[in-house]
N, C-alpha and C positions, 0 to 999 in steps of 0.2 A: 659504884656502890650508891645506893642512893637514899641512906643516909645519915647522919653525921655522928660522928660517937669519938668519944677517946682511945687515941691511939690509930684513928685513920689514916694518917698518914707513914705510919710506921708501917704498916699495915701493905699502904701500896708499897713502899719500898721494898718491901720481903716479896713480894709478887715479881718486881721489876728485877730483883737481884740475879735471876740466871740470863736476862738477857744481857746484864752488865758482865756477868763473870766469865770466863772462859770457861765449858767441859768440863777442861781438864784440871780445874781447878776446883769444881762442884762433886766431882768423881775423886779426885783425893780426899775432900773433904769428907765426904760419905765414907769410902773406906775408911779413913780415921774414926771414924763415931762408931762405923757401924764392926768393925772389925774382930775377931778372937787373939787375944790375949795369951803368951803362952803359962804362963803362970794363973788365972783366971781364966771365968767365962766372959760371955763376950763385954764390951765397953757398953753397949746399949743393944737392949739384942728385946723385943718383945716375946715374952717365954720362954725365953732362950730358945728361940729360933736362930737356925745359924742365917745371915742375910746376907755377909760381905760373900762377893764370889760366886753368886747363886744365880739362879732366873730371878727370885725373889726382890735381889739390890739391883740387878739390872732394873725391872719391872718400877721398882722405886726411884730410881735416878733416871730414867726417861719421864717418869710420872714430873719428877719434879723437876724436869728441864724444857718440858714443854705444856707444863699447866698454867703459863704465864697467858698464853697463846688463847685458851681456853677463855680464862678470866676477862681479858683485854676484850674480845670480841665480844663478849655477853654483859658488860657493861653498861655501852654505848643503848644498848638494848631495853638494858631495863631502866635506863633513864628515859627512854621513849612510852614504856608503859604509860598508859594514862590512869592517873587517882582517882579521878572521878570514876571512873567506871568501876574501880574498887570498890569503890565508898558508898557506888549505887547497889552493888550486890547486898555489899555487906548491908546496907540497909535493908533491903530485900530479904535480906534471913539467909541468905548462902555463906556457909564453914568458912574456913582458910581454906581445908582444901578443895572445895569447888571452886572456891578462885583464881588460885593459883592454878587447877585443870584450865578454867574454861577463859580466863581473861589475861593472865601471866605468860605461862607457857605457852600459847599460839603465837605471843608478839613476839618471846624469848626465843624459839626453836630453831629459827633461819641463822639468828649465831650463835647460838650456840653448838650445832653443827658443825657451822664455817671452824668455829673456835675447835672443836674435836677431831678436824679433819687437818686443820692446820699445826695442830701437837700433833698427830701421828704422823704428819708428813717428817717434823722438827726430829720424833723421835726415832724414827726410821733411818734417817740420815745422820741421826748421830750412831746410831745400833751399826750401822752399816761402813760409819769410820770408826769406829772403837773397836768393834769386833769382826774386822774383815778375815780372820783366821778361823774355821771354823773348833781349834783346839783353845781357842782365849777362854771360850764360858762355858760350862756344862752344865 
């Protein structure tokens, strides 16, 4: 991140926490939160969408066991951005978002890739131990 505010470091922790946890320990967690109730609807449910047991919670708990991946790699990255050349845009008259087109994202893209390519490897390989049954997820 690059740069400094309240609560940054709480911040990386929550990022760093699925590589510390076990799966199978991130994957009960989720069911617990996200789960139906039989006496109620769900504990936490957006809309009352059902999510526990779905593509939906699958789709969530891969998101969130290999966004670390993501994050990590794209970092290192935009700590490499150079300011001045922000600061000469912006001086120039160019948006946010031209900047971010033309002088962000080209330095960002190479990891953030690596970083997209390395959670779908993470969640592929967890999708493919957790759900080797094709009867486990429908």
């Amino acid at each position: 991140m690059r740069y400094e505010f309240p609560g940054r470091k709480l911040l990386d922790a929550l990022i760093d926490m699925p590589f510390a946890l076990p799966t199978a320990v991130s994957g009960i967690a989720l069911t617990t939160v996200l789960r139906t109730t039989a006496g109620s609807d769900a504990t936490w449910s957006p809309g009352a969408v059902k999510v526990a047991y779905t593509w939906l919670g699958v789709t969530l708990a891969l998101t969130l066991i290999s966004m670390p991946f993501a994050v990590r790699a794209v970092q290192p990255a935009l700590l490499e951005v150079q300011r001045d050349l922000e600061e000469a845009a912006e001086t120039l008259g160019a948006g946010r978002i031209y900047v971010f087109r033309r002088i962000i994202l080209p330095t960002v893209l190479p990891a953030l890739l690596t970083g997209f390519h390395a959670g779908v490897a993470r969640a592929l390989g967890e999708y493919g131990s957790s759900f080797s049954s094709p009867a486990t997820c429908r």
